[in-house]
C-alpha positions in Angstrom: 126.5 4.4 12.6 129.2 4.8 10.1 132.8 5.9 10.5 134.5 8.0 8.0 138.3 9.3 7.6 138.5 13.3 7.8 140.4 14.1 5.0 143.7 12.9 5.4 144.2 12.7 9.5 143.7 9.5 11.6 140.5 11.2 13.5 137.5 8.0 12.2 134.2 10.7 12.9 130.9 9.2 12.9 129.0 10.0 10.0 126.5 12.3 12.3 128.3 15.0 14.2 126.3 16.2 17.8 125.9 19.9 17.5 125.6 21.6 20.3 125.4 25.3 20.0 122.3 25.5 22.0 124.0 24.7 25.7 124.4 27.3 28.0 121.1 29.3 26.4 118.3 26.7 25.9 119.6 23.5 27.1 120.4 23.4 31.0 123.9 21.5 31.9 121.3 18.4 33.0 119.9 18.7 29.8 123.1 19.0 27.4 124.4 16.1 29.3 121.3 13.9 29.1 122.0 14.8 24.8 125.8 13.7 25.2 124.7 10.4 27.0 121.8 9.8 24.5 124.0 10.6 21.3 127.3 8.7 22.5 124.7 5.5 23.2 123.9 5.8 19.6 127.4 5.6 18.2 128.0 8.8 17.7 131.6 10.1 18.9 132.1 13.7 17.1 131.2 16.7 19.1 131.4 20.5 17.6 131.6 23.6 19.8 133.1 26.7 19.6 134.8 29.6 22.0 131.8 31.9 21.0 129.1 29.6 21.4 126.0 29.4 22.7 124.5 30.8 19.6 123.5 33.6 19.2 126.2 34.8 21.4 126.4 37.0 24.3 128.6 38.4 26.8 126.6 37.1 29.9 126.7 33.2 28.1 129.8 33.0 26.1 132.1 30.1 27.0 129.3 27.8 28.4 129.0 25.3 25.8 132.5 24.3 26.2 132.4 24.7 29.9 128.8 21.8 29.7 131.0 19.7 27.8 134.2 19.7 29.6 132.1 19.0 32.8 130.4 16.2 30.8 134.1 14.9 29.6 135.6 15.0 32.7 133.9 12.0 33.5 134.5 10.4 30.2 137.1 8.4 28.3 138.8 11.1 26.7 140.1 8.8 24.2 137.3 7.5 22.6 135.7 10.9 21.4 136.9 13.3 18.7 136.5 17.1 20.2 136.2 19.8 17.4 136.0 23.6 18.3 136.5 26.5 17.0 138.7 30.2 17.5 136.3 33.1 16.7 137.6 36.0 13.9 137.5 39.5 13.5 133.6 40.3 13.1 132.7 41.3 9.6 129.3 42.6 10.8 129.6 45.8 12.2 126.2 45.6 13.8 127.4 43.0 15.8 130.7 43.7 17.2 132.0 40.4 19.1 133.7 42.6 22.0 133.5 40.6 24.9 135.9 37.8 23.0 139.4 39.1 24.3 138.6 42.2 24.5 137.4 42.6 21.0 141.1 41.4 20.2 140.0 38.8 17.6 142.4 38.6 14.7 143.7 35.6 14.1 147.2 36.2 14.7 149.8 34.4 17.2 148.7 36.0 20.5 144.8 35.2 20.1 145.8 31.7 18.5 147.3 31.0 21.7 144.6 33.1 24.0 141.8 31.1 22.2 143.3 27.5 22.1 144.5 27.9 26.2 140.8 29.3 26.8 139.4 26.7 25.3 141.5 23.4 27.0 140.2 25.3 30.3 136.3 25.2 29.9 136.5 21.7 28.4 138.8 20.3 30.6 141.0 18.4 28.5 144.9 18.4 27.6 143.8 18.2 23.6 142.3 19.4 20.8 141.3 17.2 18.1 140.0 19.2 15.4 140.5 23.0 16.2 139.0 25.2 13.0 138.7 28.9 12.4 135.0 29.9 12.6 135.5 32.0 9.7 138.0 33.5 7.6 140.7 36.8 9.3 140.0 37.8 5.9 136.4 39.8 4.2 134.5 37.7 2.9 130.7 37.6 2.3 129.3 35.5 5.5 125.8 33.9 6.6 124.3 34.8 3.2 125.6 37.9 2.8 125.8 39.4 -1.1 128.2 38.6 -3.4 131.9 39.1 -2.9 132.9 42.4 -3.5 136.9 43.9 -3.3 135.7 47.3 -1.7 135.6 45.9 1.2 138.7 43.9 1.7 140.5 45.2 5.0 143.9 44.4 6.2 144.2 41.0 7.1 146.7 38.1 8.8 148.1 36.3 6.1 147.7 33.0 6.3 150.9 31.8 6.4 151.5 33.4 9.7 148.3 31.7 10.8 149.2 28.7 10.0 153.0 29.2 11.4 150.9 29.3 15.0 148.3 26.7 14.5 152.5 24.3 13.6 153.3 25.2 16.9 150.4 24.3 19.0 150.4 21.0 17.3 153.6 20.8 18.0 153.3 21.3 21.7 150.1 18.4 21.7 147.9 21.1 22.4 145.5 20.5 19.2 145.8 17.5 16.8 144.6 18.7 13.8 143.5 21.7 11.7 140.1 22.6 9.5 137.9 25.6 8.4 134.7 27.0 8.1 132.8 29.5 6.4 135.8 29.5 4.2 135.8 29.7 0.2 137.5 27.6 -2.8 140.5 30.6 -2.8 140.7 30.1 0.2 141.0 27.2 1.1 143.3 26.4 -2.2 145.1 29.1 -0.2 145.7 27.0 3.2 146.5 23.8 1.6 148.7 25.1 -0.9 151.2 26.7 1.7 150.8 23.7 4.2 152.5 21.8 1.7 155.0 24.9 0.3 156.1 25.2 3.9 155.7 22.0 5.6 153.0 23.4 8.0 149.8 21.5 9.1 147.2 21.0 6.1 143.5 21.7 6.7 141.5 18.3 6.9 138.2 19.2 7.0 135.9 22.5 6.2 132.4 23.2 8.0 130.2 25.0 5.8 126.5 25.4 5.6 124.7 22.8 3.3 121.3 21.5 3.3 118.5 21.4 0.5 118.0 25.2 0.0 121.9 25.7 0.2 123.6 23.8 -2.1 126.2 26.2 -3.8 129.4 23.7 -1.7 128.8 21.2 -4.4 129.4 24.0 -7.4 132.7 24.8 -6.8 134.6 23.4 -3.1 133.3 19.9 -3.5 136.2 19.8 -6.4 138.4 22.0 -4.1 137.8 19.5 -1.6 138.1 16.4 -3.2 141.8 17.1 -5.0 143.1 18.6 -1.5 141.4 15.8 -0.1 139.1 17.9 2.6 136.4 16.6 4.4 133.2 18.3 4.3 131.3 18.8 8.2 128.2 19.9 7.0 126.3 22.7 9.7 122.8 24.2 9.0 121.2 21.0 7.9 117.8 21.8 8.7 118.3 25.2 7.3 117.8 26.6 11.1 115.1 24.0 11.9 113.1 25.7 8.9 113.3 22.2 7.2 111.3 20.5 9.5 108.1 22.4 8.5 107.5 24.0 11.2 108.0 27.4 10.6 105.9 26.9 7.4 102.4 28.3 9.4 103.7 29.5 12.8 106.4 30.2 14.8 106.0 27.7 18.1 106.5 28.9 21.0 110.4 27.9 22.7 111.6 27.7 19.0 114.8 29.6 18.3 112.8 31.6 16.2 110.3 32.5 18.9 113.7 33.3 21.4 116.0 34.9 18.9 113.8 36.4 16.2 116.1 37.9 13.6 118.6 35.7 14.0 117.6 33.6 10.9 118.0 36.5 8.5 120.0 34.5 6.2 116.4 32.3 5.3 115.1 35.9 4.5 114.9 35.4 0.6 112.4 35.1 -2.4 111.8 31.4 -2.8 112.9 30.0 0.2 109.7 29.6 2.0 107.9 28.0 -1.6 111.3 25.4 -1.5 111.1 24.6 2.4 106.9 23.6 1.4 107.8 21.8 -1.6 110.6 19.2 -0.1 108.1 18.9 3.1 105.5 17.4 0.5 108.1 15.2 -0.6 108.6 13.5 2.8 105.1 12.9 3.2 104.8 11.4 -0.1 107.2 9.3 0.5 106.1 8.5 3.9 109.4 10.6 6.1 109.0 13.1 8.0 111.0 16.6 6.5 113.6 16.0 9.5 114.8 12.1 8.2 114.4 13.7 4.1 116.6 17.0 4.8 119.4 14.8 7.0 119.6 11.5 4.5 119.7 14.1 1.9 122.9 15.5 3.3 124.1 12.3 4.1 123.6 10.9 0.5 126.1 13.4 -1.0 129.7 11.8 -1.4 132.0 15.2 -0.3 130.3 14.9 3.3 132.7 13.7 5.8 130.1 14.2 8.9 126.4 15.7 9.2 125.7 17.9 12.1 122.7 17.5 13.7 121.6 19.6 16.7 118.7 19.8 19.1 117.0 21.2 22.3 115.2 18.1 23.5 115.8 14.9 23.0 112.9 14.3 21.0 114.2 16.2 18.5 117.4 14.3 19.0 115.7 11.2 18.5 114.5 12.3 15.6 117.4 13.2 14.0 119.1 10.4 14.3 116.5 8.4 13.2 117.9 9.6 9.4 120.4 7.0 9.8 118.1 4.5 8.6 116.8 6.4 5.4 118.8 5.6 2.4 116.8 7.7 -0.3 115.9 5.9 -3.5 116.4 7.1 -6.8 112.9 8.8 -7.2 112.8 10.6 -4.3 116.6 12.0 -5.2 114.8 12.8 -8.7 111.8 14.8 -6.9 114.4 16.5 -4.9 116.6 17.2 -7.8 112.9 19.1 -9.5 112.6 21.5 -6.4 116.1 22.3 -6.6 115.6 22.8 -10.2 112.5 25.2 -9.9 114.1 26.9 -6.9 118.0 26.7 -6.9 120.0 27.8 -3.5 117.9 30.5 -2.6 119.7 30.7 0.7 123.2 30.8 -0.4 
């Protein structure tokens, strides 16, 4: 395992991140403990959770994945891991009103800053944040493959100053280390880091945004962003939502998320993507790797990621994952790669 610098803050994350959206729903507290044990033998000490989480979230579960790891952490060295979660925004679907989050109350302003952070030290039992990120922007943007950006919908918004004004003062107080993103765009982000430094407030070190082998639209235009605000890259949706393991290409298995939540993959709903997802599985077995160790050494390979987040519901699959770390991909197999993505570019932006 490899350590990396995110962006420019002290925090040393391993280069594979333990994802862990899944407990509360489909892992047990036995179970998401059993993943924490396994994962922190195999050098990995960078977990990611969030308030809203597990995924896809509810009323009757919200709050359990930080409440499995805080019980997990109690009994820890607090120290020696690096603790990233996240405060949830305003909703931009309308079909799915987040309502049970404070009361529906979830702009990021000062008040649910401060309700968010405090909720969050509760369920995982700690005095500290390390990295504490907004899930996604206050402001309209286009999310989880929605269509392009468009100005009618812009709504009034926190600016981000005043967010980050309440973010100084938390860190201030001890009660989170350092700052990042997600789901957030080049303006954006520009945005934060520009008025960090205008102002003297806390600069962003890190952004978590979707990339894998059918999603590759970070490296157009925030890889740049990111490397001359010096911004690490945590990479979520690897596996595109487990699709690039192959095993959605004939069936849907029973226990899969798919099988449990179906819908809740409608951003893989696109021309192409099912024709890409076949066509990098062939790879792998060409070259003798199973689609899991291809999709996650892909990610790896890539210079702007910081840390690769790999999740699971068993600890087969965890097993699996992390056996990427010993795949460094050659030049032809990059070339193949670099042919699909040719033929069929992001088709699930």
């Amino acid at each position: 395992m490899q350590y990396k610098q995110l962006g420019d803050s002290d925090l040393l994350v391993s280069e594979l991140c333990l994802g862990t959206m899944n407990y509360g729903d489909q892992n047990t507290l036995e179970e998401a403990e059993k993943q924490l044990d396994y994962a922190v033998d195999q050098g990995i000490n960078f977990i990611d959770t969030a308030e809203m989480y597990p995924a896809p979230t509810r009323a009757e579960t919200q709050g359990k994945t930080e409440e499995y790891i805080g019980h997990w952490l109690s009994k820890q060295r607090r120290d020696q891991f690096i603790i990233g979660t996240k405060v949830s925004g305003p909703s931009g679907d309308q079909t799915l009103p987040i309502t049970w989050i404070r009361d529906g109350k979830s702009r990021i302003d000062r008040q649910n800053i401060q309700e968010a952070v405090e909720g969050s030290l509760r369920r995982l039992q700690t005095d500290y944040i390390d990295l504490y990120q907004i899930h996604w922007p206050d402001r309209y943007v286009p999310l989880f493959g929605a269509p392009d950006y468009d100005p009618r919908y812009q709504r009034e918004t926190v600016p981000i100053l005043e967010q980050l004004e309440a973010f100084a003062d938390l860190v201030k107080a001890g009660k989170i280390r350092y700052l990042g993103v997600s789901n957030e765009t080049p303006w954006g982000l520009c945005e934060f880091c520009h008025l960090a430094k205008q102002f003297g407030l806390p600069k962003i070190v890190s952004i978590q945004n979707a990339f894998n082998l059918t999603n590759r639209v970070f490296q157009i235009h925030l890889a740049e962003a990111c490397h001359f605000h010096n911004v690490g890259l945590i990479a979520y949706s690897t596996l595109a939502f487990g699709h690039l393991s192959g095993k959605y290409l004939s069936q849907t298995p029973a226990g899969s998320r798919l099988d449990l939540f179906p819908g809740f993959d409608r951003r893989y709903h696109k021309p192409y993507f099912q024709e890409a997802v076949k066509a990098y599985v062939e790879i792998a077995h060409q070259y003798g790797l199973t689609p899991v160790q291809l999709a996650l050494a892909f990610v790896r390979s890539r210079w702007f990621v910081a840390s690769t987040i790999i999740g699971a519901s068993t600890i087969e699959q965890l097993k699996e994952n992390l056996s990427c770390l010993d795949i460094e991909l050659s030049p032809e197999i990059l070339a193949e790669i670099d042919k699909v993505h040719a033929r069929y570019p992001n088709p699930t932006p």
